[in-house]
N, C-alpha and C positions, 0 to 999 in steps of 0.2 A: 475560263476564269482569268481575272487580272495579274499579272505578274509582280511580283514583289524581290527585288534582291534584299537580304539583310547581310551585313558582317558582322561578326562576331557572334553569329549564333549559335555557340554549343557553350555558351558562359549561361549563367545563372539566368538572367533575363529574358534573353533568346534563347534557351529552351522553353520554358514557361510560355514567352511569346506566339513562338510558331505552332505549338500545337493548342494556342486560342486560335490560330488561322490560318492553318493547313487546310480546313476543309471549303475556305471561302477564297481563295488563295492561292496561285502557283509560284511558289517558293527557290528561290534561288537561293545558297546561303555560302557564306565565303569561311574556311578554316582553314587554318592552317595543319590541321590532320583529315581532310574530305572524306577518309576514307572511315571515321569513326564520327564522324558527324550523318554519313548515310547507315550506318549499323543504325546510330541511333533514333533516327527520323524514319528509315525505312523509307517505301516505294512515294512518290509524289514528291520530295523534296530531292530537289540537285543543289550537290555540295564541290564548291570548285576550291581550289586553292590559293588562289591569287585573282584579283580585281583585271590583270592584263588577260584572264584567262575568258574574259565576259567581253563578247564584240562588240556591243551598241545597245548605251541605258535608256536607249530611245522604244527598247522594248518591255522597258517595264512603269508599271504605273506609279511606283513609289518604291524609295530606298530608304532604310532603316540601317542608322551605322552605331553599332555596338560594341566596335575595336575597341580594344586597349588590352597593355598589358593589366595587372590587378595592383589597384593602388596599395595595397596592403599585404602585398606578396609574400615581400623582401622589406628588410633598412633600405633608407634611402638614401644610398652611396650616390656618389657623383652616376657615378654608371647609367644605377638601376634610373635615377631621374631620366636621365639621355635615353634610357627605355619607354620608361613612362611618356615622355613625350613624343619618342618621334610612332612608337605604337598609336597614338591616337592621333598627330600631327597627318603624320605623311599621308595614313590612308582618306582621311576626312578634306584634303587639301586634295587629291585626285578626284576624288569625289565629286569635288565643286567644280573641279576645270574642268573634268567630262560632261556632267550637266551642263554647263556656259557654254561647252562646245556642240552639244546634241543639234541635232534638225528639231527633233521633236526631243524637250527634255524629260525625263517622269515629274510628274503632277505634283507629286509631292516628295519631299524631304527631311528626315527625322534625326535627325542628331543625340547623340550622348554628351551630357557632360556632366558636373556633379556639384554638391551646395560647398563645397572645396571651395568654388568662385566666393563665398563672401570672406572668407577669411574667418580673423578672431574678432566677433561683433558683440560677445558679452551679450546680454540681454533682451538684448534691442532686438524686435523682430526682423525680418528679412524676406521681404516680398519681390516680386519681380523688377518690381519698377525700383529698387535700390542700388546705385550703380559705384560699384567700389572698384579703385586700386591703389594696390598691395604689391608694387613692383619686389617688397625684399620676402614676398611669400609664396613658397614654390608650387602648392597646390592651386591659388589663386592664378597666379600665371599660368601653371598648365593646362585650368578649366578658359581661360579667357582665349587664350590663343585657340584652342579647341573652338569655340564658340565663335570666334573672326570667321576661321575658315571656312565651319559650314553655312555661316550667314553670308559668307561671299555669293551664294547660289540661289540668293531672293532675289536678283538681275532677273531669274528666267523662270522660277518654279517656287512653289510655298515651298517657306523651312520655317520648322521645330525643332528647338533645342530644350531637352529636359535634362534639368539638373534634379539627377538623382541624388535623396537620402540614405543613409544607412537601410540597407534590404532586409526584412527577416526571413525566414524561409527555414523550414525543417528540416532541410541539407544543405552542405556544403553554401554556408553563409556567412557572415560576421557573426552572428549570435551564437553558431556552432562554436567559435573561436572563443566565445567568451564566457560559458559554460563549466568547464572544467573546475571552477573556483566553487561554486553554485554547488557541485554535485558534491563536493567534499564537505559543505556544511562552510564552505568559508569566504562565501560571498559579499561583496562591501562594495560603494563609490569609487570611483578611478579619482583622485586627485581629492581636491575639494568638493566635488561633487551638483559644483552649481552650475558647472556648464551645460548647454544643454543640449539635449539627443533627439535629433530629427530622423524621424526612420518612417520608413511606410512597407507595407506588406506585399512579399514576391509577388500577389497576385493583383495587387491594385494598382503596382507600377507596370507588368505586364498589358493591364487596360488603359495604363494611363496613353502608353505608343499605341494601345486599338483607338481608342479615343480619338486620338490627333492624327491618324490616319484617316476614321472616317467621316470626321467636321472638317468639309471644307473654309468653313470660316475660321476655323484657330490657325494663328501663324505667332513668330514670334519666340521669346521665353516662357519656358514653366517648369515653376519649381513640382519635381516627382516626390512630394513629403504628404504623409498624413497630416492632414487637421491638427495632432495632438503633440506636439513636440513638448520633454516635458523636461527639467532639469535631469543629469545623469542621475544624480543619487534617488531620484524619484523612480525612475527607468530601472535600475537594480535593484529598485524594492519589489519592484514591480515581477521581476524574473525571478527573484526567492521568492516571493506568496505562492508564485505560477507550480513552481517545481516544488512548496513547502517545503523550504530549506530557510537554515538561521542565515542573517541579513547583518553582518559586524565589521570584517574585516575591511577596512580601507586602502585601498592600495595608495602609496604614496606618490604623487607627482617624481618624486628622485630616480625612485624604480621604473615606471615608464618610461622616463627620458634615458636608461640608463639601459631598460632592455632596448626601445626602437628607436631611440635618438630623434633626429629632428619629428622623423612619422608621431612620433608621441604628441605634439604639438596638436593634431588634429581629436587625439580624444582628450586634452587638456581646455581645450577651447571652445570649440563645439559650433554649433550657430540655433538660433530658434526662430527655425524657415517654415514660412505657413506656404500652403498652395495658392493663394488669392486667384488667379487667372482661371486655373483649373477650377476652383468651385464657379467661377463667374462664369465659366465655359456650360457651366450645365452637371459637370462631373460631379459622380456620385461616390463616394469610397465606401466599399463593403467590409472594409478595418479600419473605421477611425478612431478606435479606444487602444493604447497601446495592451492593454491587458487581455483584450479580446483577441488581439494577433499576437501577443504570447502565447496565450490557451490552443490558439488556433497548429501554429509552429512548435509549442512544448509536448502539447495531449492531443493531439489530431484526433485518434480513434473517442477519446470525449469529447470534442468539438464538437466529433460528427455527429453523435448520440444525442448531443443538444439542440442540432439543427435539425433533425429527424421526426 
């Protein structure tokens, strides 16, 4: 089988990921716990702890880099930024100089980064080919700089950068996080409610990196977002029908910016990011109604009853 290193694989994505292709597959994976990334992968997956610990990328056929620390962790103190970035700087900047450096580079190269790159764009949609900067906007700079570095390694091998949407997924997700209002009966819009909420489903941006692994012809940018990006307050209406819960309370823009400070900024603004590349690539989404990957993420065991 062909070899694959990925880092970051025991985050939300690269789990999902690797066991879409464990079985097609020989998997290297980078954590920074190896030892609980092999618990949970078990036999056929080697889990190392550091990129210095891999001798030569000349033995694998493609890398998939999924570092970072979680943009949504923490506030974002001076610190946690300086985390934010040098967690997806540093290791995405080795990355590229070990490929440029290789005899033989791997074939292909996949990158993370997130729809953070467009900034605050109001209404206006947001396709790959739209090229903004935002030098006084901290999530914009840390997706661009991210994105330099792994496009430094198109010198020597195909690179893909997916800027990922908001993830649903029926654990340990953003949706998990935003829940709690919903289940009390007192779920509303975040702000005004007109920004709007670009999300796609843990399992169709899972395909999206099977995708641009297995098309040798995709290179380049693409955005990881459903078809359906809809305003936020539409999106909340959407999560109370899902769960049948009452749909009232609004949270205020004051209160956000007052619990995460500047991080508020990102669910006050939003962006409405289509995939264009992706559907032109041939790609298929198996959630592109946001409702049907609420249902799929809220009621799983009914999902499954309806696809049965």
């Amino acid at each position: 089988m062909m070899k694959l290193l990925i880092t970051g694989g025991t985050g939300l994505i690269g789990t999902e990921l690797i066991g879409r292709l464990r079985d097609r597959y020989e998997i290297t994976v980078l954590s920074r716990e190896p030892e609980e990334a092999s618990k949970r992968f078990g036999k056929g997956v080697q889990a190392l702890r550091s990129l210095d610990d891999v001798s030569d990328l000349s033995d694998f056929y493609g890398v998939i880099n999924l570092q970072g620390e979680g943009i949504a962790d923490k506030r974002w103190t001076a610190r946690q930024k300086t985390r934010l970035q040098e967690s997806r700087w540093e290791i995405t900047r080795k990355l590229s100089e070990r490929m440029r450096a290789c005899e033989q580079p791997p074939k292909v190269f996949i990158s993370g980064s997130a729809i953070g790159y467009y900034g605050a764009q109001g209404d206006e949609v947001m396709t790959e080919d739209k090229t903004v900067d935002l030098p006084d906007d901290f999530a914009h700079k840390l997706c661009a700089e991210w994105e330099r570095l792994a496009l430094e390694a198109q010198s020597v091998t195909r690179v893909c950068v997916v800027r990922t949407g908001v993830v649903l997924a029926s654990d340990d997700s953003a949706l998990q996080k935003m829940l709690p209002p919903y289940l009390l009966g007192l779920g509303g819009p975040l702000g005004n409610g007109k920004q709007y909420f670009s999300w796609i489903h843990l399992q169709d941006i899972a395909r999206v990196f099977e995708f641009l692994l297995e098309h040798d012809d995709c290179q380049g940018v693409y955005n990881g977002t459903a078809p359906d990006p809809l305003p936020q307050e539409l999106f909340s209406a959407k999560i109370a029908k899902v769960l049948r819960k009452s749909h009232f309370m609004r949270v205020p823009a004051w209160v956000l910016k007052l619990l995460l400070g500047e991080m508020s900024q990102m669910l006050l603004t939003g962006q409405r990011v289509e995939p264009a590349r992706l559907q032109q690539a041939g790609f298929e989404f198996e959630f592109s109604s946001a409702e049907a990957a609420l249902r799929d993420c809220l009621l799983p065991s009914s999902s499954s009853e309806q696809n049965s």
